[in-house]
N, C-alpha and C positions, 0 to 999 in steps of 0.2 A: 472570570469569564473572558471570554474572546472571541473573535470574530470565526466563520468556519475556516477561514484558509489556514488561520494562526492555529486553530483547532486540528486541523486534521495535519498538520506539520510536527505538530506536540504529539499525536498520535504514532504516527508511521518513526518516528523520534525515539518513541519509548520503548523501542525490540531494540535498542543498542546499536544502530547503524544509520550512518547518514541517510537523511532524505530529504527529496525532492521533489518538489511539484513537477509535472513532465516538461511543464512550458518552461523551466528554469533554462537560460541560456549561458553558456559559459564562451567567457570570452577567449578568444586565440586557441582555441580547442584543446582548452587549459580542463579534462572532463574530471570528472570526482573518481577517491580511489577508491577501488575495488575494499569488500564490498560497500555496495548501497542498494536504496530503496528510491525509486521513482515512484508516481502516484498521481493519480489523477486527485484533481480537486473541483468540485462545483458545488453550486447552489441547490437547492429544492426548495419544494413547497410544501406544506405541513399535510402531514396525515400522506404525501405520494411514496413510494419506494421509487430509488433510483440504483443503478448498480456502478460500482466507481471498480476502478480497476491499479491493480499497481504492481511491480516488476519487482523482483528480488536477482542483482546483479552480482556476477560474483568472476572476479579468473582463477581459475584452477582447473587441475588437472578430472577431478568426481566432480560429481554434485553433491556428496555428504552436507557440506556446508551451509550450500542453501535448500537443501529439504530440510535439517535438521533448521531452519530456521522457520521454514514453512512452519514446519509442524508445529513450533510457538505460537507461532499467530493463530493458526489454527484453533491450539488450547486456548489460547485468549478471547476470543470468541464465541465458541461452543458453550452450550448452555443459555441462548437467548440473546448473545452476543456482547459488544458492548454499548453504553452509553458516554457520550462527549459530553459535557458544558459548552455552553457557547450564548453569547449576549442573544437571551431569549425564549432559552428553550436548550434544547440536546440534540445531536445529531446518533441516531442508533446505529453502529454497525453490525451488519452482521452475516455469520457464511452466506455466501449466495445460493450453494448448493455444494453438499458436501462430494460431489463425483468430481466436480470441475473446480473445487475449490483453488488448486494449484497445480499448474501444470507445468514441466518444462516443456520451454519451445527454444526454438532455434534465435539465436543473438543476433542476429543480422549482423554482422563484426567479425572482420576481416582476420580476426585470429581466434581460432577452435578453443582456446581454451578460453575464451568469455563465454558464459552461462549465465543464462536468467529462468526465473520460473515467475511465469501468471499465477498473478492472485487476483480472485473474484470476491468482490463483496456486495452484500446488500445496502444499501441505506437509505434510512429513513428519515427525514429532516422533522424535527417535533419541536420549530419553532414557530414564532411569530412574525 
């Protein structure tokens, strides 16, 4: 069992690509390579739904790479989502809404071949 930050790190972790909580700070603008995973992390309260949100970065030329990773996540979820461990209880993921599941938007980064696609999730904290 583990705490939810350690939890939801092990999480975003387990599609095969570095991640990151979004407050992660790198120092001398030393940033992570391409791809990765950013991700929001927070608390809830048992029985609320919260929607957590997290980026799929990537440079290159398509986006094959990161839809074809979307779409992982996507299957890893679909079907009721998932459930976490964590000292207390489980933290539930899951699609937030399958239209806006994942979307590309625009990188804000100063060179066109960085690509990110929003990912939306639901979550439910079902601890104590």
């Amino acid at each position: 069992m583990s705490d939810t930050w350690t939890a939801l790190q092990s999480f975003w972790s387990s599609f095969g690509w570095a991640a990151y909580d979004e407050q992660t700070v790198f120092d001398d603008g030393n940033l992570p390579a391409f791809p990765h995973i950013t991700y929001e992390a927070g608390d809830g309260d048992f029985g609320h739904e919260t929607f957590l949100v997290a980026h799929l970065w990537d440079r290159s030329t398509d986006w094959r790479r990161l839809k074809t990773k979307a779409a992982e996540i996507k299957n890893a979820l679909k079907n009721g989502g998932v459930k976490i461990n964590v000292d207390g209880g489980q933290i539930w993921c899951k699609l937030a809404d399958t239209m806006t599941f994942s979307q590309p938007i625009e990188s804000g980064s100063d060179d066109p071949a960085v690509k990110r696609i929003l990912i939306n999730l639901t979550v439910e904290y079902l601890t104590v």
